[in-house]
Each structure stands twice: as structure tokens, then as C-alpha cells.
N, C-alpha and C positions, 0 to 999 in steps of 0.2 A: 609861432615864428614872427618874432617884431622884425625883422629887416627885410624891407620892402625893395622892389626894383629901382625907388626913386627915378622914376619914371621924363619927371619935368626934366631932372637935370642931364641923364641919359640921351632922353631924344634932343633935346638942345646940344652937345658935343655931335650927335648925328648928323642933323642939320648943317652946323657947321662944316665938319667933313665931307659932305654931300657939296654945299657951296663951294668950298674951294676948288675941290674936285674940279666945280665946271669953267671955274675962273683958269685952272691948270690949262684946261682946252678939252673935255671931256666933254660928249654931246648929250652924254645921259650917266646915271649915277645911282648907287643906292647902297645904303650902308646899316649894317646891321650890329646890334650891340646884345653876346647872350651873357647873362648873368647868372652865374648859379653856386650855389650851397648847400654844405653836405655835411650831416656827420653819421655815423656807423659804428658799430660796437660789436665783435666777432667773442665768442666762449668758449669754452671747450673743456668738459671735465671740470665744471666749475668756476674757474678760472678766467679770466679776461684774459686772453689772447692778442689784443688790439681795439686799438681806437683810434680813429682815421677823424680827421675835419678836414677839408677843403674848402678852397672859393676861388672863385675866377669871375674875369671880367674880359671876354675875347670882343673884341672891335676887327669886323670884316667891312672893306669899302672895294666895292665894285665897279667898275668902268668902263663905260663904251665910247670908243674913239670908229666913228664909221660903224663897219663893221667886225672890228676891231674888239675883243674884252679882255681886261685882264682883272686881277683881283691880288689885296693886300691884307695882311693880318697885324693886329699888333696888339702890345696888353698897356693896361692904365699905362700913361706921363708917357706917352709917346707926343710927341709932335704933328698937329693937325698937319699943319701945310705940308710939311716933309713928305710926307706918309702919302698924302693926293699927289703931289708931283710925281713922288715915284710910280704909281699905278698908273697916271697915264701916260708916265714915259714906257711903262711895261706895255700898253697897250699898242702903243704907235707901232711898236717892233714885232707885235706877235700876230699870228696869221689869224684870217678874216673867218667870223664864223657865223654864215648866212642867218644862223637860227636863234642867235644868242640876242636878248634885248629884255629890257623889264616888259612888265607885266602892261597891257592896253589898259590906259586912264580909265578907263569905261568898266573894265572889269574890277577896279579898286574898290574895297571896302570903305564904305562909307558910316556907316552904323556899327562901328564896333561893340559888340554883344557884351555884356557880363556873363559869363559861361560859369560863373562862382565854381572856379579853379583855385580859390585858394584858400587854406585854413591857418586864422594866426596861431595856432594853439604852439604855444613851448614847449618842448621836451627836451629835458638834459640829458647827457651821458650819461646819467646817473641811471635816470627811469630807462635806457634803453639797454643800459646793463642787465637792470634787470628784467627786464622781458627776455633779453635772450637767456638768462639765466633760469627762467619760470619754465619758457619754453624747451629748454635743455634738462629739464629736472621730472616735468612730463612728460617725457619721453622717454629718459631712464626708466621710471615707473614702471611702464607699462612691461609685462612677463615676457619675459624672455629678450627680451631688447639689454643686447650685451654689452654696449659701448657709444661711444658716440661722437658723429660726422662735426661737432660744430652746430653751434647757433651765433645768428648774428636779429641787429638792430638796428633801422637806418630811419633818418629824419632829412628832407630836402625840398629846396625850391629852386626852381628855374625860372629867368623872366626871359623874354625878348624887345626888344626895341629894333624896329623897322622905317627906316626914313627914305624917302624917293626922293629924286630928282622933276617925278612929275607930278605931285600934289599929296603921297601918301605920308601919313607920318601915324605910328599906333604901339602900344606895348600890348604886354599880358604877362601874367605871371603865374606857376602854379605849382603845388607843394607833394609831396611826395611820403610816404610812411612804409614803411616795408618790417614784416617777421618771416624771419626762417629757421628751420634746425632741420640736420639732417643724423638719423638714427642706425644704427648697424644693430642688426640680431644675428646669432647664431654667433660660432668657434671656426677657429681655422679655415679649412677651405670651402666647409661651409655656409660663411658671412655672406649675408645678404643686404641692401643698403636701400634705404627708402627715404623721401623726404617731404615735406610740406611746405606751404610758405602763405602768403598774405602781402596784397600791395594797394594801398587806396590813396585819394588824391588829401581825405581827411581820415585824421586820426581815430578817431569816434568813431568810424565805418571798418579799420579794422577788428578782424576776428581776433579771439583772446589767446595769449601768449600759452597760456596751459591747451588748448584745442588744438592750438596747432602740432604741440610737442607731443601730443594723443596720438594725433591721425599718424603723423610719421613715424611712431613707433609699433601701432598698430598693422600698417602699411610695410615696414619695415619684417616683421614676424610672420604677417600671410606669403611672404614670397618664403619662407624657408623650404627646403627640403626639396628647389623644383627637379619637373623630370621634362627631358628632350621627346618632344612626342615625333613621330613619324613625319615624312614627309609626306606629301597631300600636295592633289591639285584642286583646283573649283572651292579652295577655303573661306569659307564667310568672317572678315577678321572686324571685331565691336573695337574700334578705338576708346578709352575711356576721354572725358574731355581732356586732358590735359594732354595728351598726346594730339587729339583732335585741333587744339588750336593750332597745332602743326604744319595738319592738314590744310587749313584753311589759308595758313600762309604761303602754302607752294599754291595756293589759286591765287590769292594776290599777287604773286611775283609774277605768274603767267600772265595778268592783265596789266601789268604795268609798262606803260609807254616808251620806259625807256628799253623796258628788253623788246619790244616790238619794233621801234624803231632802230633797233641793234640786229633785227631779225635771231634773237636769243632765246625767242618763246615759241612752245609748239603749236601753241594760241594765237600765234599773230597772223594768220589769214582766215580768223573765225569768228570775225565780226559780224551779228546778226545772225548765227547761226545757234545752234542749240550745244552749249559744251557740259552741261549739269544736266542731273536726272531733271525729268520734268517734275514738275512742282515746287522745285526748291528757288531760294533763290539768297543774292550777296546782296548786302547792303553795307554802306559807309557813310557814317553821317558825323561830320567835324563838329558839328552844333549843338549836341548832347551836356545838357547841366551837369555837371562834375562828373562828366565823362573821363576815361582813364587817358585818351589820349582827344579830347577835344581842343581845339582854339578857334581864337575868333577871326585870326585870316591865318592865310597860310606863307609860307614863306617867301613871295614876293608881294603879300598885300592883299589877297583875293578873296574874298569871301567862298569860303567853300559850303554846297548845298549838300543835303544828304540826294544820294544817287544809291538804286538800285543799282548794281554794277552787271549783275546777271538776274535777270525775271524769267519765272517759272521757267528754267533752264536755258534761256535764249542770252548770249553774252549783249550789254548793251551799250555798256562805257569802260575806256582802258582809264588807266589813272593819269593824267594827264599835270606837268608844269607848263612854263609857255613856252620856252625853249622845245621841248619834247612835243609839244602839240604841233608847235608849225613847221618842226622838220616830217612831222605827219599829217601836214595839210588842215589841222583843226584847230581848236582853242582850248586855253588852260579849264580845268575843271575844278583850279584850287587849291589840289594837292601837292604844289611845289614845299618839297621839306628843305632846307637849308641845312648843310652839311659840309660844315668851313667856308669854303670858298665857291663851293659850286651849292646849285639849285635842282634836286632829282626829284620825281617824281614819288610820292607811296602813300598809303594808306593811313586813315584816321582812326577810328571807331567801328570797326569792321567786326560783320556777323556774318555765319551760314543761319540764317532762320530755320528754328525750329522746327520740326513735327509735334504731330497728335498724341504719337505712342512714348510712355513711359521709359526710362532707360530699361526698368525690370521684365517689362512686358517684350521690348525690342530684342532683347537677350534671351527670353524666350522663346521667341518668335526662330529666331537663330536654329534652336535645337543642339548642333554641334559645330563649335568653332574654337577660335581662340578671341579671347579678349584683351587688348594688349595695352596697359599700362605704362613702358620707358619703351621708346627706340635707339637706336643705338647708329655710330656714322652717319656719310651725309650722302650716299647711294641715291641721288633725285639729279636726275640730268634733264635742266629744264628745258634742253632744245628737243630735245626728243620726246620728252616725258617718261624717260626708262625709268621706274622706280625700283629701290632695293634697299632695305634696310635690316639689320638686327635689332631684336625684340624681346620681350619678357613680358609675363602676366599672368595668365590663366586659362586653363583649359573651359569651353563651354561644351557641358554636357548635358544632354536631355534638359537643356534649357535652361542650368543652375552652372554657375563660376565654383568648382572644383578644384584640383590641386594645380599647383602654383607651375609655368614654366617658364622656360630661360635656352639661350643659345640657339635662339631661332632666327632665320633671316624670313621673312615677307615679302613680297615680289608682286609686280604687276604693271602695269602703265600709266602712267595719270590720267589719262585720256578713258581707261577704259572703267577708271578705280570712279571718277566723277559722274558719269552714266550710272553706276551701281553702287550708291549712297544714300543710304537710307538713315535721316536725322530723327534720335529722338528729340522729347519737348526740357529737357532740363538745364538750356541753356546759363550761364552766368556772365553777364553784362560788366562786369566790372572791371576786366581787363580790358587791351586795346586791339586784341583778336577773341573774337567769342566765340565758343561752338561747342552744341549740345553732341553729347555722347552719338557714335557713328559708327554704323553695320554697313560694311562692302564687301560686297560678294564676290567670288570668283578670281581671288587671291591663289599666289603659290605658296604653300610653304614650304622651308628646306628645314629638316629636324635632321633626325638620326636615320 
């Protein structure tokens, strides 16, 4: 990808915009400029389906009048001065919000990192045609794989541009590569549908287009033929990862500052207290070399550090922006993401850390369970931590994943599912929630 964030010229119209701003009568300011580029190639039975290219250039400028914010959007040939005056006429008029303010000079980034986030390499329509075409043709391959969901191809960069009103001025930019296909096996009513994918920061670190079209057709075949097992209580159910990353996202939402301070979280009076089985623990670290979701500050400018968030089961840090920090008495920890107009708190590079035991060995260990592969609705009510979801996978029997099931819902509490989490070691780092395959005990199941 030769087309770069042009960075100079970017943060200088920022700049500008920020000044006027406080010429307008704004007491503080900040403005944010994201850049991003796209293209995508979808397949299907051969054929190209689609081809998508995008670009955008979104300009957001921020403004505090008192205690006063408001905030304005606009794209390229917009009108500096226009644009400030109107944001801090919006501000004058809108009600006071004690908590809202840029980020403490003190906590700015100063050192902005090279995170080597970004690969030039070129890929045309062409080459992503075919990958999704490769990937779509290995997948047919593979026996008994009837038809097929779709492949696609994607190539992308995002930059940002961050300028303050009190000293901060910083870009970063980083690139994006994505394969998927997804494969049906089996006739009539009993199609079954499975699928793979691959996403890296560089291209060279993607998996190969025929691997991927393997697995999901392979994947797509062992679910054939499932059977509705019994209903059970005290069920030990093995998440494979990729459901797992799931998991690990409804603990992040329960540490996040803003559902805490929303009082949204079943978590938010369980500071310093033990909410994960002992020994495990959460980590987030924004600072990781071509990390999947790294940068060098976050979205008001802060250097974020990596933070255990929960150690050997003891919760330790919410995820914190500044606004959400000091309507909770504390300070930003970094994690402000920029989301149009507003600034909310979430997660970088986030992991459950490993265990010792092999995913094989952990599955064994089991004895009899289910192993559960796709979930199904969104059955997680995060003030209470009710969990309920439908399910598909596999039966675990006398230790070995056996015939295939389906039409199951899984049941339990968050609360009680976190205490009874046992991580195997086969974690994969490459996405921007990680987590090793996961045995929790003492599940419901609802079958036949």
C-alpha cells in the first residue's frame, strides 16, 4: 500500500482547526482526523460476486466552553473557521458536563512508539480475486462439502491524526489483510455450514488461501448428521477458541468503566476482590509490535501501558478514558477509543493467559461434556451476569470429541462460569481478544 496518512499535512489542517476553535472562544479543544482505505472482493461458485473500494477522510473537532462540550463532524473542503464557530456556538447552549475535558498534559504522550503497524505491500483486485477464489475452490475439494457460503478478500489501512489544544499533536497508521470462505456440506435439511477466516496487520503473516478453504470445508463435514443430546445439569462445556474469544469479551465489557460507572456491570462493586478462578489472569497491552489491535497513544493522546487487569483471579484495573475515570474518582489508564464524536473507554490487545494443559489433554481430562464450537443469540445480560446461549459442536465422550451436536442452549451465570475456568496453553496472539481453548464446569444444558 503506497498511500500513506500524509501525516504533515493532516496534523497541520488539525492544528489549524484546534486554533480557531479557541479564537472562536473555546477554553480547550481537540481534533481528530481518521483516514482510511479499503478494498474487498466477495466470490461465490466461481464467480465474482463484488468488488467494494472505499475511502474516507472524517474530520471530528471537539470543544469545551466551561464545562460545557460539544462536538462537530465534517469530510474534505469543509470550512475551517465555519466549522469551529459552529461547535462552540453548540457548546454555549448545551448542558454542563462536570466530567467531560481532555486528557491531563501530564498524562500525554510524549514518545510516540513505532509499533510497526504498517505494511506497504500492494495487493490488487486482481490477486485478491484470487485468493478468494483459491480459497473457495479448496473448500469445494474437500468430500462431501456440497456447496458454498461465499469467499471474500480484503486489503486496508487506517491512520489517525490527534491534535490538542494543550501541547499534543501525533499520527499512526496501520494496515489490515483479511481471507475468508465459508462452506455448506450435506442436502436439504441436512446442511450444515462452517467457516474459516485469517486477519493480519501484514500480509506475509497471513495463512494461505487453499488452508483456509481446507479447514472450513473440513469443519463444515464433521458437523454433519448432529444428534440433540439430553438435557444435563453440572455440564462441563470446552469452548474451542474461537468461541472463547467471546468469552473473554463479556469479561472485558464487565471491567469497562463505562458500564461501571453506568452501574451496567455485575462487576462494578468488585474491585480488589477475586472475580476469576485463582491463577489465572487478564492482560492488555496497547504497546505490542504488530499487534492486532496496538497503538501508540490512545484516543485522547495517552500513552497506554500494558495492565494486568485481573492477577491470579483478583480484579485490579477497570478500563478507564478520562472522562469515565473521573466521573469515578480516578485517572485515564489510556484506553480512551474515539468513536465519532465521543471518547469511551475499551480494550487493546487483550488476553486470558494460558495454562500448562494441552487443549487434547484438557478435553480429556473432561471425560464427558460437550465441546462447543458456534454459539448462537446474544442471551448475556451483563447487569446480572444471566448467561444463555444456543450451541453446536460436539459431544465429549470418555475423553475423545465424538459425534457432532446442534440445537442446544448452555446456561449459567458469569459469575459462577469465571470461578470454573480452566485455560488450556494453545493460545493465538494475533487477534485483538486472545484466548486459549476453555473447560467450565457446572453448566446447564437444555437438549431434547
Amino acid at each position: 500500500m503506497t498511500d500513506t496518512i500524509n501525516a504533515a499535512t493532516l496534523t497541520d489542517r488539525a492544528g489549524a482547526l484546534v486554533e480557531l476553535a479557541l479564537k472562536a472562544g473555546a477554553d480547550k479543544a481537540d481534533a481528530v482526523i481518521v483516514r482510511s482505505r479499503s478494498t474487498g472482493v466477495t466470490v461465490r461458485l466461481g464467480k465474482v460476486e463484488g468488488t467494494e473500494s472505499s475511502e474516507s477522510d472524517d474530520f471530528s473537532l471537539r470543544v469545551f466552553v466551561g464545562n460545557r462540550v460539544a462536538s462537530v463532524s465534517a469530510n474534505p473542503g469543509f470550512d475551517l473557521k465555519a466549522l469551529a464557530e459552529r461547535a462552540v456556538a453548540m457548546a454555549r447552549v448545551s448542558p454542563e458536563d462536570p466530567f467531560a475535558t481532555l486528557a491531563d498534559a501530564a498524562a500525554l504522550a510524549r514518545d510516540i512508539a513505532d509499533l510497526d503497524l504498517f505494511d506497504p505491500t500492494v495487493v490488487s483486485a486482481e490477486e485478491l480475486t484470487a485468493a478468494a477464489l483459491e480459497a473457495e475452490a479448496a473448500a469445494l475439494a474437500v468430500q462431501g462439502v456440497a456447496n458454498s457460503g461465499g469467499a471474500s478478500a480484503g486489503a486496508g489501512m487506517g491512520g489517525l491524526v490527534l491534535v490538542t489544544s494543550h501541547g499534543f499533536s501525533g499520527s499512526y497508521m496501520a494496515t489490515r489483510f483479511s481471507r475468508s470462505v465459508s462452506a455448506i456440506a450435506g442436502e436439504g435439511t441436512g446442511m450444515e455450514r462452517d467457516y474459516d477466516f485469517d486477519s493480519s496487520l501484514y500480509f506475509g503473516a497471513l495463512r494461505g488461501a487453499a488452508d483456509i478453504g481446507t479447514v472450513a470445508g473440513e469443519r463444515a463435514v464433521r458437523r454433519l448428521n448432529p444428534q440433540r443430546p439430553d438435557t444435563a445439569s453440572d455440564v462441563t462445556v470446552v469452548f474451542d477458541p474461537r468461541v472463547a474469544r467471546g468469552f473473554v469479551g463479556h469479561i472485558a465489557g464487565a471491567i469497562n468503566g463505562a458500564a461501571v460507572a453506568r452501574k451496567t456491570s455485575f462487576l462494578r462493586d468488585r474491585m480488589g476482590q477475586q472475580v476469576l478462578k485463582s491463577g489465572l489472569s487478564i492482560t492488555d497491552d496497547p504497546q505490542i509490535r504488530r499487534g492486532s489491535s496496538s497503538r501508540p497513544f490512545d484516543g485522547e493522546g495517552v500513552k497506554g501501558e500494558k495492565l494486568t487487569m485481573i492477577e491470579d483471579g483478583v480484579l485490579k484495573h477497570w478500563f478507564l478514558s478520562t472522562s469515565t475515570a473521573r466521573e469515578l474518582g480516578l485517572t485515564t489508564n489510556g484506553r480512551g477509543v474515539r468513536g465519532g464524536n465521543q471518547v469511551s473507554p475499551g480494550s487493546t490487545n487483550l488476553a486470558l493467559e494460558p495454562g500448562t494443559v494441552s487443549p487434547q489433554d484438557l478435553i480429556r481430562s473432561v471425560g464427558n461434556g460437550i465441546y462447543v464450537t458456534e454459539l448462537i443469540g446474544h442471551g448475556v445480560d451483563m447487569i446480572t451476569g444471566e448467561y444463555s446461549r444456543g450451541a453446536s459442536g460436539f459431544l465429549i465422550e470418555n475423553g475423545e470429541l465424538t459425534v457432532p451436536v446442534s440445537e442446544i442452549t448452555i446456561a449459567s451465570n458469569l459469575k459462577d462460569m469465571f470461578m470454573r475456568v480452566t485455560p488450556a496453553d494453545d493460545i493465538d496472539r494475533s487477534f485483538g481478544v486472545a484466548s486459549p481453548t476453555l473447560a467450565i464446569e457446572g453448566m446447564t444444558l437444555a437438549g431434547r
